[in-house]
C-alpha positions as CSV (number, residue, x, y, z in Angstrom):
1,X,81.8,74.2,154.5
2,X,81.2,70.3,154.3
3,X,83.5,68.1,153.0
4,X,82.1,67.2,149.0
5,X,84.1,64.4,147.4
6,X,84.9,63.0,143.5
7,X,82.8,59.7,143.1
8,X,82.8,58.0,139.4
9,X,79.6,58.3,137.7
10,X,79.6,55.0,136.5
11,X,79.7,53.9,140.3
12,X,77.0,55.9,141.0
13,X,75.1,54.6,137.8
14,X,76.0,50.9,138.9
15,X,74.8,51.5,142.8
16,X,71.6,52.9,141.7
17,X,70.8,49.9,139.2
18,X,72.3,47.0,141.6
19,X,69.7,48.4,144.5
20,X,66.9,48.0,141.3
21,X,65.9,51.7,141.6
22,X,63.4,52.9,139.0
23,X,63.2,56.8,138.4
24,X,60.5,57.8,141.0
25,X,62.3,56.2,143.4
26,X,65.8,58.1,142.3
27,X,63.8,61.0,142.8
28,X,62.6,60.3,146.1
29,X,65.6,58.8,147.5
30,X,68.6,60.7,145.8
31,X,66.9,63.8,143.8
32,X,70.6,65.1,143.5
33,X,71.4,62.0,141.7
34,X,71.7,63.5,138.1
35,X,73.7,66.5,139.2
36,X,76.6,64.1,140.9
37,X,76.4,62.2,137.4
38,X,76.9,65.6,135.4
39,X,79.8,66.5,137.4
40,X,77.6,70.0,137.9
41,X,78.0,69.1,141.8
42,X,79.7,66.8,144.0
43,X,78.2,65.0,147.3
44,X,79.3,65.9,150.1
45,X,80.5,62.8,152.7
46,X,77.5,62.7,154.5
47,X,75.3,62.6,151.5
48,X,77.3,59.9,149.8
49,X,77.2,58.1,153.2
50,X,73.5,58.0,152.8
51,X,73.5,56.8,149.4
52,X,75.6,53.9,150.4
53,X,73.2,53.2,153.2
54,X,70.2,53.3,151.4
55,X,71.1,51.5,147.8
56,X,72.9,49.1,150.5
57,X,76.1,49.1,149.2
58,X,79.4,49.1,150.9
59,X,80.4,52.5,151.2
60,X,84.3,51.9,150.3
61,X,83.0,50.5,146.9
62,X,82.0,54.1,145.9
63,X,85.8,55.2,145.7
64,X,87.2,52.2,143.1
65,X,87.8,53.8,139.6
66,X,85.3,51.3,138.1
67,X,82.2,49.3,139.2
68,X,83.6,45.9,140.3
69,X,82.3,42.6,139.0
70,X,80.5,41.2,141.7
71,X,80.0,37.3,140.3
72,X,77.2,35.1,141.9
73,X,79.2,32.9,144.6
74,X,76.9,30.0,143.4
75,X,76.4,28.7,139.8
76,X,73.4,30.1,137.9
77,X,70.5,27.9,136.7
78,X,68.2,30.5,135.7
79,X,66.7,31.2,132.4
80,X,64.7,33.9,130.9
81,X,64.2,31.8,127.6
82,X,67.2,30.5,126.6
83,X,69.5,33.2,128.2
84,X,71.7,33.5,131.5
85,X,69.4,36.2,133.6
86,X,71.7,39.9,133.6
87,X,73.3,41.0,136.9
88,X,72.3,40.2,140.4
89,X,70.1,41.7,142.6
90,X,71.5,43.6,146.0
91,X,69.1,42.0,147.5
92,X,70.2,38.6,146.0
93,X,73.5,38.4,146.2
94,X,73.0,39.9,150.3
95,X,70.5,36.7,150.9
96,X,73.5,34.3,150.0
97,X,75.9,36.0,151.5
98,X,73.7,35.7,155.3
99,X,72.7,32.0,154.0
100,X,76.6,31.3,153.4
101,X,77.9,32.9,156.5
102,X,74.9,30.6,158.6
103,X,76.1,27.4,157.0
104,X,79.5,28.2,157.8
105,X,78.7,28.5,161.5
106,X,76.6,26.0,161.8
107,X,79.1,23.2,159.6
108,X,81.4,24.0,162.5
109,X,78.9,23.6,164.9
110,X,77.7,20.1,163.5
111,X,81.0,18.9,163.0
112,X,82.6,19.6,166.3
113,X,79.1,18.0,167.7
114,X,80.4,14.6,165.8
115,X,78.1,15.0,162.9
116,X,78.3,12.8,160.4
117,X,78.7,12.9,156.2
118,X,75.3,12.8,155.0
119,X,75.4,9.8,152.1
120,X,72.3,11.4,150.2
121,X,74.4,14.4,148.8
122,X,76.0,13.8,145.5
123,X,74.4,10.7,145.8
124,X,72.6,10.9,142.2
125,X,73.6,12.3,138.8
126,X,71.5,13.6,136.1
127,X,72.1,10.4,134.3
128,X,69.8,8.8,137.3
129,X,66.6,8.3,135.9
130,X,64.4,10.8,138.0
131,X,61.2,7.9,138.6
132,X,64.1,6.2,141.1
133,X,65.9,9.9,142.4
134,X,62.3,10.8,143.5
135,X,61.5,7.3,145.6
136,X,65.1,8.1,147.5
137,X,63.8,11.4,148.4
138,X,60.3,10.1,148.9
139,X,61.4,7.6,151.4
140,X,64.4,9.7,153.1
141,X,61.4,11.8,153.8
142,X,58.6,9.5,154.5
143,X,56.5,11.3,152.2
144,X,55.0,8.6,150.3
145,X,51.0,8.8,149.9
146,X,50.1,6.9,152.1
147,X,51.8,9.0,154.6
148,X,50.1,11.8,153.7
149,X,46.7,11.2,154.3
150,X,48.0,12.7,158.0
151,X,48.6,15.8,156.1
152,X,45.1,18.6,156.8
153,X,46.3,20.1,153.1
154,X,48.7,21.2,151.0
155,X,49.6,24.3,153.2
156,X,51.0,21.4,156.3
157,X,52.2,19.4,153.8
158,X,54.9,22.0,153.3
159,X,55.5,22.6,156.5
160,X,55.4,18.5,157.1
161,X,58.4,18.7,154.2
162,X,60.3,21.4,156.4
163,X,60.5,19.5,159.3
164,X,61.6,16.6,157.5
165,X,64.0,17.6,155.3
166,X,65.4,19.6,158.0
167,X,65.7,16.2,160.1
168,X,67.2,14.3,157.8
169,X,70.5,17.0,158.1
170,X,69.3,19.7,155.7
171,X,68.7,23.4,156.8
172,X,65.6,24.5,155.1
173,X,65.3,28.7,155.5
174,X,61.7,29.9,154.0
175,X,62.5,33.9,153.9
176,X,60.6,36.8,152.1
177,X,62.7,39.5,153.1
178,X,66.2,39.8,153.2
179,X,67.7,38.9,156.5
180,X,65.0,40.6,158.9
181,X,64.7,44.0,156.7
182,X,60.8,44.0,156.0
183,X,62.0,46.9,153.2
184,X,64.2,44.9,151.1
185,X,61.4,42.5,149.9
186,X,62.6,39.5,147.6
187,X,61.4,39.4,144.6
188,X,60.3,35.6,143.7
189,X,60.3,37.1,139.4
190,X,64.1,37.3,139.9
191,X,64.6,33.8,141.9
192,X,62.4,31.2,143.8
193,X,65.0,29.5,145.6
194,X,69.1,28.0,146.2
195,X,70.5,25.3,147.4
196,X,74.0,25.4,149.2
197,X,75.3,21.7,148.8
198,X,77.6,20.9,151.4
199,X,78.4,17.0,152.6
200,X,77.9,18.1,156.7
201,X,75.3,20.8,156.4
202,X,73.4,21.4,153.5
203,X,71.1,24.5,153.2
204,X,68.4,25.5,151.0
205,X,66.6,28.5,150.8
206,X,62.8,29.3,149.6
207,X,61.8,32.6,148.4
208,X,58.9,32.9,151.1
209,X,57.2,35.7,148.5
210,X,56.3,33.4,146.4
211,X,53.0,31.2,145.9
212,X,52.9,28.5,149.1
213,X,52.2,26.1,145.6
214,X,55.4,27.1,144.2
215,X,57.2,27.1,147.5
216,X,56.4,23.3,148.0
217,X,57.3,22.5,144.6
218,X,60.7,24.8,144.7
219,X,61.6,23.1,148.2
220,X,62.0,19.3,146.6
221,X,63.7,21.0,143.6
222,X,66.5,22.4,145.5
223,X,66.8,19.2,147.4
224,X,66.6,17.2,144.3
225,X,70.3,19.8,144.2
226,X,71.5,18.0,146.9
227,X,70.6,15.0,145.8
228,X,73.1,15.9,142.8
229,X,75.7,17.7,145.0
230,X,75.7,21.1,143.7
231,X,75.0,24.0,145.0
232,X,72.7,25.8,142.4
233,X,70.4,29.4,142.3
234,X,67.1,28.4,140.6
235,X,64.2,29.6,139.1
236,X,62.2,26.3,139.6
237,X,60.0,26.8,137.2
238,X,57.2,24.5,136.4
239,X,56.1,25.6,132.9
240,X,59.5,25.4,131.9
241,X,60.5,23.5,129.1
242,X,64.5,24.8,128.2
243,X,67.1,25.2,129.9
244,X,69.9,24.1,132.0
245,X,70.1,20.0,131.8
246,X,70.4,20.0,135.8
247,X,67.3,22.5,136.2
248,X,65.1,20.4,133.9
249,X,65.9,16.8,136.0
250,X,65.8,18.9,139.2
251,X,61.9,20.0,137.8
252,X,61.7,16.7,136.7
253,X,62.4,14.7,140.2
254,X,60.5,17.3,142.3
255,X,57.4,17.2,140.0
256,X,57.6,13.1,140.7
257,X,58.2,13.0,144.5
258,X,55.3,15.1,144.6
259,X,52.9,12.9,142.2
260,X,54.4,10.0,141.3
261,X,53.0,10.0,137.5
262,X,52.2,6.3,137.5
263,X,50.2,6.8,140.8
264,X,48.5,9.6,138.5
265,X,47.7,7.9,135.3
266,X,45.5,5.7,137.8
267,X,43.8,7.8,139.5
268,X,42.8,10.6,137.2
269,X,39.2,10.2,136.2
270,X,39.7,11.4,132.5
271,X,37.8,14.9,132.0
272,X,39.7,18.1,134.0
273,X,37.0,19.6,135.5
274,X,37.3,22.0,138.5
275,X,36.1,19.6,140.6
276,X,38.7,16.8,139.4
277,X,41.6,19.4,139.7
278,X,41.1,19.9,143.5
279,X,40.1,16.2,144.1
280,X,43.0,15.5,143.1
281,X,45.0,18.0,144.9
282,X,43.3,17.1,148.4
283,X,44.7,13.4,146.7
284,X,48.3,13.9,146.9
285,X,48.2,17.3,149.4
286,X,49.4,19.2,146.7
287,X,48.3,22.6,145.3
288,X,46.6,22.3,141.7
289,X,49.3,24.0,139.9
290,X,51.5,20.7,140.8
291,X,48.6,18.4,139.7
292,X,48.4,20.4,135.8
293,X,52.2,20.2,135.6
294,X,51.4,16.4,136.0
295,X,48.8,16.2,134.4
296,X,50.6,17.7,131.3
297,X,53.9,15.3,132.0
298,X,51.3,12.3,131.6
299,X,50.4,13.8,128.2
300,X,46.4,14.3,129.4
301,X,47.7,18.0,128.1
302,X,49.2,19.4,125.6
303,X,51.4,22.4,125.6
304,X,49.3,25.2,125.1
305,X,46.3,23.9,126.8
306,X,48.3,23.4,129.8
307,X,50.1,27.0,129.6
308,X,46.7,28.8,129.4
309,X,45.2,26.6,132.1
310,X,48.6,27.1,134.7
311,X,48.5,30.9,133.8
312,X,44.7,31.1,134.7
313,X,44.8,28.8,138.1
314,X,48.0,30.6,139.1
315,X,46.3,34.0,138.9
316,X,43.5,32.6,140.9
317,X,46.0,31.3,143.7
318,X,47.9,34.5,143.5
319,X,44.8,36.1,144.1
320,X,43.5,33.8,147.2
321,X,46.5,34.3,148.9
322,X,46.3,38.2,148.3
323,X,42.7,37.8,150.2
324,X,43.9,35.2,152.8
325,X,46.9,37.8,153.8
326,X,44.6,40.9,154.0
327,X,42.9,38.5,156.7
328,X,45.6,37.9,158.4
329,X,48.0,40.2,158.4
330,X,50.4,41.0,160.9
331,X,51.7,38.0,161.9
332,X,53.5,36.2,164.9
333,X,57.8,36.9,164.6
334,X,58.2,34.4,167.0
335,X,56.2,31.8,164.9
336,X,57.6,33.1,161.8
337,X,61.4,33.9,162.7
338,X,62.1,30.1,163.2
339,X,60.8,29.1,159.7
340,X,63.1,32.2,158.1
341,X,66.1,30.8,160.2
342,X,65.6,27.3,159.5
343,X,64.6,26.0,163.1
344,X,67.4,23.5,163.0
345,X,69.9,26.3,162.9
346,X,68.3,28.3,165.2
347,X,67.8,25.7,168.1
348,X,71.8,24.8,167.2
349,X,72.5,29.0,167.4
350,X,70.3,29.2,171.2
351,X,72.0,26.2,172.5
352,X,75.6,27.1,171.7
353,X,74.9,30.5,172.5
354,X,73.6,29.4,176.6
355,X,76.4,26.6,176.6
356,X,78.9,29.7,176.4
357,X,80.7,28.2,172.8
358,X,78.9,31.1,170.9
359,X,78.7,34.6,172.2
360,X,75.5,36.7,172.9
361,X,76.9,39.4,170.0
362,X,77.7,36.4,167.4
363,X,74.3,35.0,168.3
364,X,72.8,38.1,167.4
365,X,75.0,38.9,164.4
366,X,73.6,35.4,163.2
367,X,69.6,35.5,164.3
368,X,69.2,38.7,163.4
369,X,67.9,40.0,166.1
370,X,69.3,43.1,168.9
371,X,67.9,42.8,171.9
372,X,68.4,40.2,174.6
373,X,64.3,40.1,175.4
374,X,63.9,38.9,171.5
375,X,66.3,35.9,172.0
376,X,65.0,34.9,174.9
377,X,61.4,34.5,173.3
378,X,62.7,32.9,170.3
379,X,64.6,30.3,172.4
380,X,61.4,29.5,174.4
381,X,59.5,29.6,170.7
382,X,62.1,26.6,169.5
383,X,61.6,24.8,173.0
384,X,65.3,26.1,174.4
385,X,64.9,28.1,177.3
């Protein structure tokens, strides 16, 4: 007979919800479900093991008397309206927790390589006005406009921000799955990005599901959060007009390193026209969603022209990006695994790793990846071989 064992239905309950499971997927994944709930039967150790597994939660949590309280390890800058957003993904809290333990590795590594305090973090409050956080950032980066006229589009102008942030000292980790699990997909509704402050090794993570125009725009956010010194989980949001005071001057300083307004005010022609949204766009190498969120900060908008406007051109680049994907699916893991690591931390991972500091398991553990063959082509990807 197998072994069946008592499990609290609110556990049960709690699992099923933290994992975001909607009823056909209940009766796919655990069609037993409601009789373990009921009491009418117990699972048996094997079955319970599997519902652990696939809700991913750790299977020793199923045996407390109560669901425990699993708080964000990060404060919580979202809003839906004018209210804290309800309980934590599994997938969530599971993409701090990797992003956590990498920062921790690699603040060890940096400091024990005689790396120094970076001055930029907690260098600004939200009492700095955001016109002079924004030229810090712009010139720590060397992404004034001038600069960017080496930029093909808007697309290498993120990836031009990536490698720059991440070479002034900040990890930058662009991920649409959590860890390397193409089946837990992150869901850009719940969060678009975090920033880990830290004064040796800061980290910031992009959901990588989201738009590439809301990527861009969510990267100098969360770096406008180290700028401040705080770590923070945000929902970057550009239509936003409540909310958390550090959110709003995070929105505030990213939406000006982008397109400085002044810069703006002289160049926009004076009727928003297709044609004028994208010229301006190619302009400053952003995508046109940043150019109507400026274009409504300069006032050449009001509210509820510009939220009908964003709504309609953000469908459109939603759609575009459905089309370009279908094109080119598949994908390169060797191009793409370095971007979802942060390359910084992953040439910093390889190198320890062949200087014997870090073992070939920890490396592993840390890249997620199994097999020997795979590190050895990601190494030669990132130019260590």
């Amino acid at each position: 007979m197998p072994v069946r064992v008592s499990v609290a239905p609110s556990l049960l309950e709690w699992a099923v919800e933290r994992a975001g499971w909607d009823d056909e997927t209940i009766e796919r994944r655990a069609p037993k479900l409601d009789e373990w709930i009921s009491g009418e039967r117990q699972p048996t150790l094997k079955q319970l093991e599997s519902f652990a597994q696939a809700t991913h939660t750790p299977f020793g949590l199923l045996f407390l008397p109560e669901p425990p309280n699993e708080p964000l390890p990060i404060p919580d800058m979202r809003t839906v309206g004018n209210a804290t957003v309800p309980r934590p993904s599994v997938d969530l809290l599971d993409t701090i927790y990797i992003c956590q333990t990498r920062q921790e590795w690699y603040r060890d590594y940096a400091r024990n390589h005689g790396a120094p305090q970076l001055d930029f973090v907690g260098s600004a409050t939200t009492d700095t006005p955001p016109v002079d956080a924004a030229r810090a950032i712009r010139a720590a980066l060397g992404f004034d406009l001038t600069e960017r006229t080496a930029f093909a589009n808007s697309d290498d102008a993120l990836r031009q921000l990536i490698d720059r942030t991440e070479a002034i000292g900040v990890l930058v980790m662009v991920n649409g799955i959590v860890g390397g699990d193409t089946h837990r997909v992150l869901d850009p509704e719940e969060f678009r990005g975090f920033a880990l402050s830290d004064p040796v090794a800061p980290l910031i993570f992009v959901n990588g599901t989201d738009t590439k125009a809301a990527q861009i725009f969510t990267l100098v956010h969360e770096l406008a959060h180290v700028w401040l010194g705080g770590s923070a989980l945000s929902d970057a949001a550009m239509t936003a007009l409540d909310g958390v005071a550090e959110e709003l001057w995070c929105n505030r300083v990213s939406a000006e390193v982008l397109v400085p307004l002044a810069a703006l005010r002289r160049d926009y022609q004076g009727e928003l026209t297709p044609q004028e949204l994208t010229r301006l766009a190619r302009r400053y190498r952003v995508s046109t969603l940043v150019i109507l969120k400026r274009l409504f900060d300069a006032r050449f908008l009001g509210w509820d022209d510009y939220q009908v406007r964003y709504e309609a051109e953000r469908e459109a680049v939603i759609e575009l990006a459905k089309r370009f994907r279908g094109e080119n699916s598949g994908g390169n893991y060797y191009y793409t695994q370095p971007l979802r690591l942060s390359r910084q931390f992953a040439r910093a991972v390889v190198a320890s790793t062949y200087q014997g500091d870090t073992s070939f398991r920890d490396a592993f553990q840390l890249l997620g990846t199994k097999k020997h063959e795979t590190f050895a082509r990601l190494a030669d990807e990132i130019g260590i071989g």
